[in-house]
Biopython code that builds the backbone (N, CA, C, O; Angstrom):
import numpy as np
from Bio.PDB.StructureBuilder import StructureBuilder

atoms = [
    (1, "UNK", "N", (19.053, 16.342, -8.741)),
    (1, "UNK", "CA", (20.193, 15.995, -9.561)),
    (1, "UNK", "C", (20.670, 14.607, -9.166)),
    (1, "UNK", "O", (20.836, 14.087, -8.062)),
    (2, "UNK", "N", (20.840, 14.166, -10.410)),
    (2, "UNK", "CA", (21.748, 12.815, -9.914)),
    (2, "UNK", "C", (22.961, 12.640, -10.895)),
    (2, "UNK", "O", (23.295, 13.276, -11.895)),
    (3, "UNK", "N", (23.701, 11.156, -10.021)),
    (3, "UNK", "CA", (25.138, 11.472, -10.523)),
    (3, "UNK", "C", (24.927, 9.968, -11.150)),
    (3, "UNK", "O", (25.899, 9.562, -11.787)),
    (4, "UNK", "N", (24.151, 9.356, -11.090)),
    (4, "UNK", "CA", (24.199, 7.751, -12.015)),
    (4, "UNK", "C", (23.516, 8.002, -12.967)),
    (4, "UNK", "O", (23.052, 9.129, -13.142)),
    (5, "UNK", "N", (23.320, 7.043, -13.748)),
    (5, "UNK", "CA", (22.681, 6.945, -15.239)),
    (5, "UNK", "C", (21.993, 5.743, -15.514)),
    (5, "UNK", "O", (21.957, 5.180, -16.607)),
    (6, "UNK", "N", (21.363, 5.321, -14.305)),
    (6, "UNK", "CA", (20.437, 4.135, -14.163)),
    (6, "UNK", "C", (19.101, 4.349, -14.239)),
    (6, "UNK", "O", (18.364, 4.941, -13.449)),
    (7, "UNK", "N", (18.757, 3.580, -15.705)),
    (7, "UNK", "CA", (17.165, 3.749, -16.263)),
    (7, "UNK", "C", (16.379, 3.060, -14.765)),
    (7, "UNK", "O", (15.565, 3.832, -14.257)),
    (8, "UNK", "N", (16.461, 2.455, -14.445)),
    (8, "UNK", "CA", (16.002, 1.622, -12.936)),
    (8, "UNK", "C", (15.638, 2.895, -12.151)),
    (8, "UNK", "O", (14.461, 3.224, -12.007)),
    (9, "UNK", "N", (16.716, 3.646, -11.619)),
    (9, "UNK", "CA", (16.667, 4.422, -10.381)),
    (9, "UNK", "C", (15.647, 5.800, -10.847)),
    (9, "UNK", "O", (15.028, 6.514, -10.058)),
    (10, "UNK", "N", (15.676, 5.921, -12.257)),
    (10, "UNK", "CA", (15.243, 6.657, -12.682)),
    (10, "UNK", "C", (13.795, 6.841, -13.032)),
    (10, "UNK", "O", (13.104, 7.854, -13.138)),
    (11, "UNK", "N", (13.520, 5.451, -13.192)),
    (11, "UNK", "CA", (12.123, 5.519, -13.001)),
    (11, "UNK", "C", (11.638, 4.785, -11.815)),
    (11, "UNK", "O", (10.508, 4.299, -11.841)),
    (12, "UNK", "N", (12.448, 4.654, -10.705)),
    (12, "UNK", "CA", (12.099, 4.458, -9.447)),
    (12, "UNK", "C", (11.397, 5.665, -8.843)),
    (12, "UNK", "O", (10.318, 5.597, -8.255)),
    (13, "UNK", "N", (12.440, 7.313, -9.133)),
    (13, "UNK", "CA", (12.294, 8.225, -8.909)),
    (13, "UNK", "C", (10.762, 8.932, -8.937)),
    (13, "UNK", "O", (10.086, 9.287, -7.972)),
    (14, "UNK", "N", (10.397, 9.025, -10.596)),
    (14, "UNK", "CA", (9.768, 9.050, -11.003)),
    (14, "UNK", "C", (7.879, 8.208, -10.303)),
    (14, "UNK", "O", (6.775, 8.742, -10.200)),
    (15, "UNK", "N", (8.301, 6.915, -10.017)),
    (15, "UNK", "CA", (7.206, 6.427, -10.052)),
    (15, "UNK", "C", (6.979, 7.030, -8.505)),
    (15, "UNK", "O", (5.897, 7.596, -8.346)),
    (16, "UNK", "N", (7.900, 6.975, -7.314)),
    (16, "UNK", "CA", (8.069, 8.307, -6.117)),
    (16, "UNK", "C", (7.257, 9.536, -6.660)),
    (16, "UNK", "O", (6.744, 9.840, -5.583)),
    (17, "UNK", "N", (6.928, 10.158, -7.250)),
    (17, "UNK", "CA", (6.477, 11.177, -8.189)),
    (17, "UNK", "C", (7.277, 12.502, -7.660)),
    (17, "UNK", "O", (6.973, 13.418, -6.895)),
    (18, "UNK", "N", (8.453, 12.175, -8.432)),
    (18, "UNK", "CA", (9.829, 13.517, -8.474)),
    (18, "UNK", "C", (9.175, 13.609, -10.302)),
    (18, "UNK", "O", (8.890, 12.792, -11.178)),
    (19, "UNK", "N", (9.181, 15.385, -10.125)),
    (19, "UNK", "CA", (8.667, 15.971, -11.632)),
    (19, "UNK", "C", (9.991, 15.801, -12.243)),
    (19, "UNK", "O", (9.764, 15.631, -13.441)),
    (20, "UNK", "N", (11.273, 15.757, -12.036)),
    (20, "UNK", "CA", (11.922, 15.512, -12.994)),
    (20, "UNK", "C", (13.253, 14.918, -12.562)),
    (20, "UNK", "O", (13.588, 14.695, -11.399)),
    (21, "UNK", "N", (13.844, 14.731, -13.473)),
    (21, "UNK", "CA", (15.548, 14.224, -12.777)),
    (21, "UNK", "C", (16.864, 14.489, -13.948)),
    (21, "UNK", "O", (16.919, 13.902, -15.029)),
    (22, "UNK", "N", (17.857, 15.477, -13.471)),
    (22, "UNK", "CA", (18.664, 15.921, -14.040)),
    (22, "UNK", "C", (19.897, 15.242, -13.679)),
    (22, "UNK", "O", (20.289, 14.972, -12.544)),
    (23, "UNK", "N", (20.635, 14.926, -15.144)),
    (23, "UNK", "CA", (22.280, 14.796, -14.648)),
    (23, "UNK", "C", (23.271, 15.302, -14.083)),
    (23, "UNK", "O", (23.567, 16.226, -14.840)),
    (24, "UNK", "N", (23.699, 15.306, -13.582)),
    (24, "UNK", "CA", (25.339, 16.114, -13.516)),
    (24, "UNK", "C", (25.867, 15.293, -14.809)),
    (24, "UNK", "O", (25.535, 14.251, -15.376)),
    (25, "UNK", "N", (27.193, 16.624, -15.047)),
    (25, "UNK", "CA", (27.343, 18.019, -14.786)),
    (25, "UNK", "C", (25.325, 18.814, -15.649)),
    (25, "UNK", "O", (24.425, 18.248, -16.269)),
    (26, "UNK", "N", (25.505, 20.149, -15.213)),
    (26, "UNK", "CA", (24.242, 20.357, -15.532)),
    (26, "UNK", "C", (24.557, 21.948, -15.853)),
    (26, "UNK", "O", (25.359, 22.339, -15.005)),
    (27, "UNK", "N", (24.221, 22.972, -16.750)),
    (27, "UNK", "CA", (24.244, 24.393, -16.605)),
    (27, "UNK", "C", (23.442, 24.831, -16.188)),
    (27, "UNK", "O", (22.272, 24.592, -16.490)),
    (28, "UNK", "N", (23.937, 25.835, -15.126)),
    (28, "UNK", "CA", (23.168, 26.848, -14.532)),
    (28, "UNK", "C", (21.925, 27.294, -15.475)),
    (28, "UNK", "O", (20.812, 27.267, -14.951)),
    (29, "UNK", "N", (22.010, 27.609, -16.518)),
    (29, "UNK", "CA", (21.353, 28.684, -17.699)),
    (29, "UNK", "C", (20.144, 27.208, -17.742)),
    (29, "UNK", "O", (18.973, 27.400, -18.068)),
    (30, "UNK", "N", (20.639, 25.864, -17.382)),
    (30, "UNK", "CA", (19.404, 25.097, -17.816)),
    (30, "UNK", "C", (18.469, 24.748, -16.878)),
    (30, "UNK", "O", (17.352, 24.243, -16.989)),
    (31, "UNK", "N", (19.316, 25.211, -15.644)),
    (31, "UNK", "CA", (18.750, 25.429, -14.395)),
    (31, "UNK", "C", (17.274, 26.248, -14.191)),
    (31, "UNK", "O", (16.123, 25.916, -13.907)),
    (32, "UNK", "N", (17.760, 27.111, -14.404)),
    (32, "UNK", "CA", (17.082, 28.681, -14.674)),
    (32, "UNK", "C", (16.085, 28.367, -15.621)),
    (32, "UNK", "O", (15.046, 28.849, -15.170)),
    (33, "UNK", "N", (15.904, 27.926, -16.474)),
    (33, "UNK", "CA", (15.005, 27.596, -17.487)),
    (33, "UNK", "C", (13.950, 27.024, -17.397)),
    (33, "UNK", "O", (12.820, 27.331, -17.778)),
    (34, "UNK", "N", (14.590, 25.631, -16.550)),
    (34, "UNK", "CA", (13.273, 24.752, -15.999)),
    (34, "UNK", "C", (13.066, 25.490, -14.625)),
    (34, "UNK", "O", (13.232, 24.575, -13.819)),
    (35, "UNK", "N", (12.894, 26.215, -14.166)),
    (35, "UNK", "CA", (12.600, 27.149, -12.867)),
    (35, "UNK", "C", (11.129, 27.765, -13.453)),
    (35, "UNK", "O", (9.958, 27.575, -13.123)),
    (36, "UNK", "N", (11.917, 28.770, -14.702)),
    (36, "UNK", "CA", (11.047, 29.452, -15.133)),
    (36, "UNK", "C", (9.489, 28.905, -15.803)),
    (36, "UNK", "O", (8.443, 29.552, -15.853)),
    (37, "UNK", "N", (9.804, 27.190, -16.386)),
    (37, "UNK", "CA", (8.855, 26.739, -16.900)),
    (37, "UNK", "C", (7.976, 26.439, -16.029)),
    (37, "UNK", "O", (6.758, 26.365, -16.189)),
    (38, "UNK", "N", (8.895, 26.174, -14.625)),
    (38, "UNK", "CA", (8.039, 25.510, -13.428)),
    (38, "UNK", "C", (6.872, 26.958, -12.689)),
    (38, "UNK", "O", (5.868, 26.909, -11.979)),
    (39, "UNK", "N", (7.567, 27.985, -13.236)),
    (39, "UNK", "CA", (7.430, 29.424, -12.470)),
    (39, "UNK", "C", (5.606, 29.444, -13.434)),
    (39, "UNK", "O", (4.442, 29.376, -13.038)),
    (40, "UNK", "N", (6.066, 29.534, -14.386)),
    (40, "UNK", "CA", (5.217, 29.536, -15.547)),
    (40, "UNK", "C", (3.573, 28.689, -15.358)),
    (40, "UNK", "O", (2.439, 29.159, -15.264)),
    (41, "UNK", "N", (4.055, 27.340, -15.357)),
    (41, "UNK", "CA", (3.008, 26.488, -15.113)),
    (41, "UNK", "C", (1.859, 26.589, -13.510)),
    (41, "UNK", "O", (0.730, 26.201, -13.210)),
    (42, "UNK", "N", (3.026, 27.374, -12.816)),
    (42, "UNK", "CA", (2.227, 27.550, -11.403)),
    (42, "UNK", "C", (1.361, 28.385, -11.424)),
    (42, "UNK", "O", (0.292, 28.159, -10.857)),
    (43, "UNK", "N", (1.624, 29.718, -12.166)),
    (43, "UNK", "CA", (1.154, 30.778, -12.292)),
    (43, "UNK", "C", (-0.419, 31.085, -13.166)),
    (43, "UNK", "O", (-1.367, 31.863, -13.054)),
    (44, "UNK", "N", (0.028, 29.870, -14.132)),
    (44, "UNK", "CA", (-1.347, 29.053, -15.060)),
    (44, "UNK", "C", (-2.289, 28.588, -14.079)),
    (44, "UNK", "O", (-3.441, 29.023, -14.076)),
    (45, "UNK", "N", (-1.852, 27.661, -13.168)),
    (45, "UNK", "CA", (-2.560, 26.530, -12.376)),
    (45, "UNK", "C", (-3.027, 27.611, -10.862)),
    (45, "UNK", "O", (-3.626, 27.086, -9.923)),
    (46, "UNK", "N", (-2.802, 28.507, -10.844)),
    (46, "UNK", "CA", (-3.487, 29.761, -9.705)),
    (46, "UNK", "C", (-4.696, 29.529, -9.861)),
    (46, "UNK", "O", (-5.237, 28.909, -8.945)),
    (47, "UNK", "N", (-5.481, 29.904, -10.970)),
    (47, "UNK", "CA", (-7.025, 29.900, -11.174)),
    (47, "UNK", "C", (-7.426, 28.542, -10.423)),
    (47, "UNK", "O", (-8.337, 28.438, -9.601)),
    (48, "UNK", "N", (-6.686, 27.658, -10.802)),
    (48, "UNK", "CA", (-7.212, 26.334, -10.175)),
    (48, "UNK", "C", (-7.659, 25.429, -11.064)),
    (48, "UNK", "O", (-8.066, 25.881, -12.135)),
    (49, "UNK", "N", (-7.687, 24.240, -10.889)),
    (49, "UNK", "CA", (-8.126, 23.029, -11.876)),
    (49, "UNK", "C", (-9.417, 22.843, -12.053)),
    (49, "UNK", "O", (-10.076, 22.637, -11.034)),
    (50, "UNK", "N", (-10.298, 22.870, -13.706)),
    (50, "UNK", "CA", (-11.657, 22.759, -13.390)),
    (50, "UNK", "C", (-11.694, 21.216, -13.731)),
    (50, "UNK", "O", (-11.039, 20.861, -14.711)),
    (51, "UNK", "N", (-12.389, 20.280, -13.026)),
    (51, "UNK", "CA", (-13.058, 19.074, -13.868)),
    (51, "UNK", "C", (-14.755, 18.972, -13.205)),
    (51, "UNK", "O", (-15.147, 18.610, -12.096)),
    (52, "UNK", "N", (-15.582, 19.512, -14.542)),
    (52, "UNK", "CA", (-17.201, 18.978, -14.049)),
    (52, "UNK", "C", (-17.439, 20.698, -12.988)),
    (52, "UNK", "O", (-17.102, 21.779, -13.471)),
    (53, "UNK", "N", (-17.777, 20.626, -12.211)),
    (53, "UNK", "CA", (-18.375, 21.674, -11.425)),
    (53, "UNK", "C", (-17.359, 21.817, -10.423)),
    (53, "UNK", "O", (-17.365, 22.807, -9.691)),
    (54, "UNK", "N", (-16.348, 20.780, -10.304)),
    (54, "UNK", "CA", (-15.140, 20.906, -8.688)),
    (54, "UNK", "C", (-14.202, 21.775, -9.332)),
    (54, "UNK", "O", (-13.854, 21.482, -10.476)),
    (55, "UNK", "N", (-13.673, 22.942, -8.702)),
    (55, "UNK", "CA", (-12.272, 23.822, -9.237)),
    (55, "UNK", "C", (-11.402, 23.369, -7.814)),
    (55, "UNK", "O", (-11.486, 23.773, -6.654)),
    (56, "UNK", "N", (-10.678, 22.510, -8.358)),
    (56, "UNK", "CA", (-9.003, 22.574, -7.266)),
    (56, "UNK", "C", (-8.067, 23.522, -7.619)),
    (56, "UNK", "O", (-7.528, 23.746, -8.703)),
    (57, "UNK", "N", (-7.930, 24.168, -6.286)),
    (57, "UNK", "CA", (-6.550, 24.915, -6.549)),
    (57, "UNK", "C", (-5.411, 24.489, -5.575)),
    (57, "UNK", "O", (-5.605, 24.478, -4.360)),
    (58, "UNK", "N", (-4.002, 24.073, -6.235)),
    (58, "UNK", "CA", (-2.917, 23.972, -5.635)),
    (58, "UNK", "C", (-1.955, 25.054, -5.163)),
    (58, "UNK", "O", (-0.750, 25.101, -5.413)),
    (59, "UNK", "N", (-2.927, 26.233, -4.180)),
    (59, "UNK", "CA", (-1.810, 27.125, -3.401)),
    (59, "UNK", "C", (-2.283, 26.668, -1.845)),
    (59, "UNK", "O", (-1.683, 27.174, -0.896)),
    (60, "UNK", "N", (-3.521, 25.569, -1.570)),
    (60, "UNK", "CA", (-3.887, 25.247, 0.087)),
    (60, "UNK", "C", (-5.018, 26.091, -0.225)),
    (60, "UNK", "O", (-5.126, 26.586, 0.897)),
    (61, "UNK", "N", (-5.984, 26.656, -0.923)),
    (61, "UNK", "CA", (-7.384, 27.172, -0.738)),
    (61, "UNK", "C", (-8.484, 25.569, -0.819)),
    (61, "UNK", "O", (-8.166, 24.391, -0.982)),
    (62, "UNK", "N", (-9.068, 25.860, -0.733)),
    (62, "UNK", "CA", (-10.286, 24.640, -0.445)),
    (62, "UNK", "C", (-11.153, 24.800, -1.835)),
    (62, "UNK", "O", (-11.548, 25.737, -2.528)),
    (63, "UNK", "N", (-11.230, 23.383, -1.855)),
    (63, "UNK", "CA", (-11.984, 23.388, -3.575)),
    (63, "UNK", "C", (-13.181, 23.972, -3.313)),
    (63, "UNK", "O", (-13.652, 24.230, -2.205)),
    (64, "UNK", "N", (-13.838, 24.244, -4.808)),
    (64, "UNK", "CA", (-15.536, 24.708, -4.793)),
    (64, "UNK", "C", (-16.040, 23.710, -5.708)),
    (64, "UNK", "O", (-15.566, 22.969, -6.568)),
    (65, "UNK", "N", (-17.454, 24.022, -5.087)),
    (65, "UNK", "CA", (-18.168, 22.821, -6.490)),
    (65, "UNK", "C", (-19.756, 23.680, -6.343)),
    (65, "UNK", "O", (-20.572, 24.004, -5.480)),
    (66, "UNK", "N", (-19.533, 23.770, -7.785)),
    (66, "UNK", "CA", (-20.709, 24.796, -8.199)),
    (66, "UNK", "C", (-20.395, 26.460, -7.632)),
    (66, "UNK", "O", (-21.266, 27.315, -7.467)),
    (67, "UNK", "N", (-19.376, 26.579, -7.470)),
    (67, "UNK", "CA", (-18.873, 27.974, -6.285)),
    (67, "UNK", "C", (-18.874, 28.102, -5.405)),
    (67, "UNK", "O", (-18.318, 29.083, -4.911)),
    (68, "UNK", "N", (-19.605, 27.033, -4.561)),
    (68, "UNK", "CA", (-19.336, 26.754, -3.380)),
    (68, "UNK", "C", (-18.593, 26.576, -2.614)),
    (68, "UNK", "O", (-18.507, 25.348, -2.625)),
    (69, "UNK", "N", (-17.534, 27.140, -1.453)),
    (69, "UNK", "CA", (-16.563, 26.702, -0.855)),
    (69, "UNK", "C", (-16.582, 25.246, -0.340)),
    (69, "UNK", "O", (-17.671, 25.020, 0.188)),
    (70, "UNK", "N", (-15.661, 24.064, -0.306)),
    (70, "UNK", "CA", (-16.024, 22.806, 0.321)),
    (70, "UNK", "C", (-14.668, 22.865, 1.260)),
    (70, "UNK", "O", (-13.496, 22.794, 0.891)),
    (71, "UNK", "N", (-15.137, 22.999, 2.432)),
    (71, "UNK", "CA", (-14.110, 22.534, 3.560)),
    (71, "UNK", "C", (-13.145, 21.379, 3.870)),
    (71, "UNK", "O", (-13.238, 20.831, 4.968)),
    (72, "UNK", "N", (-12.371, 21.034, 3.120)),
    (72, "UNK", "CA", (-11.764, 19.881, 3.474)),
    (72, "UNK", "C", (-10.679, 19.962, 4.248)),
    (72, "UNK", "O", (-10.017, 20.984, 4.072)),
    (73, "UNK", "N", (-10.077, 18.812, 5.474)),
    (73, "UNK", "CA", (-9.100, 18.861, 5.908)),
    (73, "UNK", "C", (-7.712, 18.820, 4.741)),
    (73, "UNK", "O", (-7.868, 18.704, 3.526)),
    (74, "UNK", "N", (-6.497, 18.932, 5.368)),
    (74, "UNK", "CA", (-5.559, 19.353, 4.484)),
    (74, "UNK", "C", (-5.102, 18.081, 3.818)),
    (74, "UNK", "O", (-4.741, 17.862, 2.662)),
    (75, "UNK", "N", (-5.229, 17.242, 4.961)),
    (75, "UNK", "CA", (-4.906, 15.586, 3.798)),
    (75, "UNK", "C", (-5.925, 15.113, 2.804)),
    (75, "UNK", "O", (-5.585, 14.336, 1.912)),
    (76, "UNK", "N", (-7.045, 15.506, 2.903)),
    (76, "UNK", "CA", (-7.844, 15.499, 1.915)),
    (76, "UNK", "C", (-7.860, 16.035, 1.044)),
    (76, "UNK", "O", (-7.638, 15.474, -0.029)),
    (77, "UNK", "N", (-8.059, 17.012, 1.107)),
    (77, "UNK", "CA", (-7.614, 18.587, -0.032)),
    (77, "UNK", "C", (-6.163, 18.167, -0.764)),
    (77, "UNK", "O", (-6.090, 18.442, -1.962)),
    (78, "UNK", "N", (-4.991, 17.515, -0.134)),
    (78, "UNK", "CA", (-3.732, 17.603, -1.045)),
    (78, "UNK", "C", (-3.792, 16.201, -1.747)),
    (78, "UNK", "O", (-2.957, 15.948, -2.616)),
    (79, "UNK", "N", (-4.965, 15.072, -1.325)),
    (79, "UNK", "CA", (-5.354, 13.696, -1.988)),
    (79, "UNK", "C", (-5.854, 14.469, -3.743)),
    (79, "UNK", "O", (-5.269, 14.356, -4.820)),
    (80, "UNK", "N", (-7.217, 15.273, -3.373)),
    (80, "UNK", "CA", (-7.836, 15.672, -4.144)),
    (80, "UNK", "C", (-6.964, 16.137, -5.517)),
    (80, "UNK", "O", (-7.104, 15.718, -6.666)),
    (81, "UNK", "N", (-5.940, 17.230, -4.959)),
    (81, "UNK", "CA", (-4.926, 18.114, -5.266)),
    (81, "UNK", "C", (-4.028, 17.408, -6.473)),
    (81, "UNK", "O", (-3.509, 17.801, -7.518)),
    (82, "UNK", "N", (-4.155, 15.843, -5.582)),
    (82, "UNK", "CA", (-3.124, 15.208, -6.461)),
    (82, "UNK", "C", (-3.970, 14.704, -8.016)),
    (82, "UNK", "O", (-3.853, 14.822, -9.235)),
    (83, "UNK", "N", (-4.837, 14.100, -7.010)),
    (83, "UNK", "CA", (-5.853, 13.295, -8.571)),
    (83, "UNK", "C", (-6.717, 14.376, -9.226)),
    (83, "UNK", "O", (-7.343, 14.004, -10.219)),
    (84, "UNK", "N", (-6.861, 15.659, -8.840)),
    (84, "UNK", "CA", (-7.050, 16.120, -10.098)),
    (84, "UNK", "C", (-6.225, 16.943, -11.214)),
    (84, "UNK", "O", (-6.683, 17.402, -12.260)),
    (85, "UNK", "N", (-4.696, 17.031, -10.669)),
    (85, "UNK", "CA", (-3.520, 17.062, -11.271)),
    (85, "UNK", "C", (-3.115, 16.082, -12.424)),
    (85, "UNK", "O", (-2.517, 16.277, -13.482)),
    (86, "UNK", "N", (-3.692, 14.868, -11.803)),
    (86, "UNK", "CA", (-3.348, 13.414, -12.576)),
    (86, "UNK", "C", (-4.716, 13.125, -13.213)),
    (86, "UNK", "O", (-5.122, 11.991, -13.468)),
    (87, "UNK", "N", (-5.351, 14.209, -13.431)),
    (87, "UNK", "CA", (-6.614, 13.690, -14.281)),
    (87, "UNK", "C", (-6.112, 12.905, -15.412)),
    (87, "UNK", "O", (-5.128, 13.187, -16.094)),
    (88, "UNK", "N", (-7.026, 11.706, -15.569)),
    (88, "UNK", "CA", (-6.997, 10.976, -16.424)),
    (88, "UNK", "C", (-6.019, 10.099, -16.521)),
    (88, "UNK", "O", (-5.993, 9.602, -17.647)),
    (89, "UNK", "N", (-4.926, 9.565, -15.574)),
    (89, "UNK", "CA", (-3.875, 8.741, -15.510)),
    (89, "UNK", "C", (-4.491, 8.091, -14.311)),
    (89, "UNK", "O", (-5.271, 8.552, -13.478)),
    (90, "UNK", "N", (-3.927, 6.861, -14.433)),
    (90, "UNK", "CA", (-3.567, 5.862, -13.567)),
    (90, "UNK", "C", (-2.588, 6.445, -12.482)),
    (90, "UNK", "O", (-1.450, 6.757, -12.833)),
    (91, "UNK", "N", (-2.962, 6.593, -11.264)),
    (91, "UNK", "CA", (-2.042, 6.548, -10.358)),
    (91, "UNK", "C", (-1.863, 5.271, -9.374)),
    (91, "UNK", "O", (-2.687, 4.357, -9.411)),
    (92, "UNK", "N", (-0.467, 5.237, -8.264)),
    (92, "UNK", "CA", (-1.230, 4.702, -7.278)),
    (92, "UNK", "C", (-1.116, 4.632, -6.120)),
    (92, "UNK", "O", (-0.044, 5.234, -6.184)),
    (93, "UNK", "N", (-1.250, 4.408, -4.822)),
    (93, "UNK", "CA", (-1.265, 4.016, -3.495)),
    (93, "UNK", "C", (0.283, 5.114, -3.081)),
    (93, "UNK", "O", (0.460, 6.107, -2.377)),
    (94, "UNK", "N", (0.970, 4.438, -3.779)),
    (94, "UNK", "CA", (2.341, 4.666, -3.226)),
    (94, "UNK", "C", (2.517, 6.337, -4.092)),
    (94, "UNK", "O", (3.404, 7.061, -3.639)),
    (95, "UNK", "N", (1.925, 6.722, -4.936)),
    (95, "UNK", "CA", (2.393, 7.824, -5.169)),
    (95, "UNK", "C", (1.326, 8.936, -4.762)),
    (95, "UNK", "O", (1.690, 10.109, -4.679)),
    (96, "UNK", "N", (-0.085, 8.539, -4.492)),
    (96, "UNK", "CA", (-0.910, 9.610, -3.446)),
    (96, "UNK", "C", (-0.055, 9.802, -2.122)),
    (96, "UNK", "O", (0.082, 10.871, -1.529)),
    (97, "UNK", "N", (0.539, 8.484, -1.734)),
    (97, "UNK", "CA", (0.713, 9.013, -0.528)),
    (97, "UNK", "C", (2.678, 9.654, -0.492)),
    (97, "UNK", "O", (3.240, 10.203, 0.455)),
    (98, "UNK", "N", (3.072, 9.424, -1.404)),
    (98, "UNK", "CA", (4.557, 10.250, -1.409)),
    (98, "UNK", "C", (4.250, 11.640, -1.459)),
    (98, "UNK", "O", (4.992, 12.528, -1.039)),
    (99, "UNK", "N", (2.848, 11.844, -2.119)),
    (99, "UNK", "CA", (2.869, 13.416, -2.455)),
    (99, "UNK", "C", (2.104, 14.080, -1.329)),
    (99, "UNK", "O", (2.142, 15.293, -1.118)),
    (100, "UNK", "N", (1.269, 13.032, -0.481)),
    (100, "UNK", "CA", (0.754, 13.780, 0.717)),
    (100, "UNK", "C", (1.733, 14.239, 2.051)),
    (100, "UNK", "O", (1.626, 15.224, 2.781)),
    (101, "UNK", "N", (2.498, 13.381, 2.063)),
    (101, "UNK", "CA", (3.353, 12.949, 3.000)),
    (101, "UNK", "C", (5.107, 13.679, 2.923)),
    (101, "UNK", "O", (5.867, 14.304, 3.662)),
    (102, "UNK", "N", (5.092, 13.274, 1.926)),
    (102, "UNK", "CA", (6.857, 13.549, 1.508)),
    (102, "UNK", "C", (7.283, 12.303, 0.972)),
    (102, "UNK", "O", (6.597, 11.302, 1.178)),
    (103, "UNK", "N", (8.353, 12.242, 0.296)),
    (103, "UNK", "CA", (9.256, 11.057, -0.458)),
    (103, "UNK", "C", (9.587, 10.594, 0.671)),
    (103, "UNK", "O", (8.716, 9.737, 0.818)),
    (104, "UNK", "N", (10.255, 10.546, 1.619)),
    (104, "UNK", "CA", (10.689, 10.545, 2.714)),
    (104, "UNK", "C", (10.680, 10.783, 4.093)),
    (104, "UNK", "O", (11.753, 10.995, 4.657)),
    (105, "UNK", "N", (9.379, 10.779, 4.870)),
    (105, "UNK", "CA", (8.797, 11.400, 5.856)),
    (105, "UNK", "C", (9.590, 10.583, 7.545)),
    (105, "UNK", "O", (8.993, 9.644, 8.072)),
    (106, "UNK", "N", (10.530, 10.970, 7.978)),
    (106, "UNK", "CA", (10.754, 10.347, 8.940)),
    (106, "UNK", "C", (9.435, 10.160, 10.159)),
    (106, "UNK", "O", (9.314, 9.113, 10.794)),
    (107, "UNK", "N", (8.575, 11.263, 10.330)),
    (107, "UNK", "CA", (7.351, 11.002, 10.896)),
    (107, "UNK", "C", (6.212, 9.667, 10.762)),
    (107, "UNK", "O", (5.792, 8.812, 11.542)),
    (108, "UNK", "N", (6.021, 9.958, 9.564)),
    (108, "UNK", "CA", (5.030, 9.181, 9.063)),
    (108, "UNK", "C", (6.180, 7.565, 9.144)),
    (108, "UNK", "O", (5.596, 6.523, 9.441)),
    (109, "UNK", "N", (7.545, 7.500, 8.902)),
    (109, "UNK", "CA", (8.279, 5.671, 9.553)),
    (109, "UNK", "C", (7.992, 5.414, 10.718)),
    (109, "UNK", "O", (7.513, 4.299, 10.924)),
    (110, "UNK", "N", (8.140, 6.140, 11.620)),
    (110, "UNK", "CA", (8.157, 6.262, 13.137)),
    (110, "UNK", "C", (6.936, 6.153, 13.687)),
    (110, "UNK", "O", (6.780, 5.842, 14.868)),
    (111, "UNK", "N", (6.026, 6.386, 12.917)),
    (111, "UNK", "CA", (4.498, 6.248, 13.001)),
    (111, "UNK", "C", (4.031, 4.595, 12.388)),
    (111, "UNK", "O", (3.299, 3.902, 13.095)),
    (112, "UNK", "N", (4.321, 4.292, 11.600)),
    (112, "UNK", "CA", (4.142, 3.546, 11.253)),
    (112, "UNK", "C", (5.035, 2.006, 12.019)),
    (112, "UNK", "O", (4.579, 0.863, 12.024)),
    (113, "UNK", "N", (6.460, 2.489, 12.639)),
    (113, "UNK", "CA", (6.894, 1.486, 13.470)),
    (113, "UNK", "C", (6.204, 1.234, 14.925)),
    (113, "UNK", "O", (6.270, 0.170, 15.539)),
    (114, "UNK", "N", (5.363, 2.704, 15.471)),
    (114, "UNK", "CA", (4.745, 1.756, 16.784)),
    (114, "UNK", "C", (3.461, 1.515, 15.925)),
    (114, "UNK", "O", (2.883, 0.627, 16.551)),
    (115, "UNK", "N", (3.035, 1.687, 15.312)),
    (115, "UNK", "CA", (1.860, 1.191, 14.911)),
    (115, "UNK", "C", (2.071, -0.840, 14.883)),
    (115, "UNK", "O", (1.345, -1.641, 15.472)),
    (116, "UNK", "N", (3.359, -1.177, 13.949)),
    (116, "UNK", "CA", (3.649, -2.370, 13.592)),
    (116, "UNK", "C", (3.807, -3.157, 15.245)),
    (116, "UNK", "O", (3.665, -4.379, 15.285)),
    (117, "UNK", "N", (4.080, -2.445, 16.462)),
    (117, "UNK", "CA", (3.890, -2.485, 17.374)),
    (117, "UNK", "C", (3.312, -3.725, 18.778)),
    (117, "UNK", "O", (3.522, -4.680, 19.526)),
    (118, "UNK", "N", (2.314, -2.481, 18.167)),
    (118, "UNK", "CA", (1.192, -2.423, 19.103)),
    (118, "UNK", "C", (0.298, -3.996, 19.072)),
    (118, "UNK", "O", (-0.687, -4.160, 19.791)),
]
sb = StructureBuilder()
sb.init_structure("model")
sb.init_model(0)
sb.init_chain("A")
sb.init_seg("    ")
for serial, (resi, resn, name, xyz) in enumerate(atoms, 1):
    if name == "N":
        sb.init_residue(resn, " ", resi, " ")
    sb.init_atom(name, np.array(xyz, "f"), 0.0, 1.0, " ", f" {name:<3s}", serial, name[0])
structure = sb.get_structure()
């Protein structure tokens, strides 16, 4: 939720890759709604994403290709996770890694300040 009405911040948000952004004031009942759509779409996306022979699934199982289980570590698997979510769009840099990481990862600053370091 937000309380400004700045096209700027809004697709600042957005390009962060936040699925959506609501005003205040806001109703509960519209609350509930987009829950359910969100409830909805997850429940679709269980089977998992097919493109070509790779099926991604976004609950943390490990893709297959050809049915094959493929072992990937978890930052790999949630890279994958992302771009085949974003099939067919342009993504970039900054929004693989908001979605691997967090919008906001105090770890990954702190990591990155002794790194700047060293």
């Amino acid at each position: 939720m937000n309380d400004t009405k700045s096209l700027d911040e809004t697709l600042e948000l957005f390009a962060a890759g936040v699925d959506d952004v609501v005003r205040k004031p806001i109703h509960v009942r519209e609350i509930l709604a987009r829950i359910q759509a969100i409830r909805g779409r997850a429940k679709a996306a269980s089977d998992g994403s097919v493109v070509g022979e790779l099926r991604v699934f976004s609950d943390g199982r490990d893709p297959e290709v050809a049915g094959e289980v493929l072992p990937l570590p978890r930052r790999e698997r949630r890279i994958l996770e992302y771009l085949v979510s974003n099939y067919g769009c342009r993504v970039t840099k900054t929004q693989i890694f908001n979605y691997v990481y967090g919008l906001f990862s105090e770890d990954i600053d702190a990591l990155a300040k002794r790194q700047s370091w060293a």
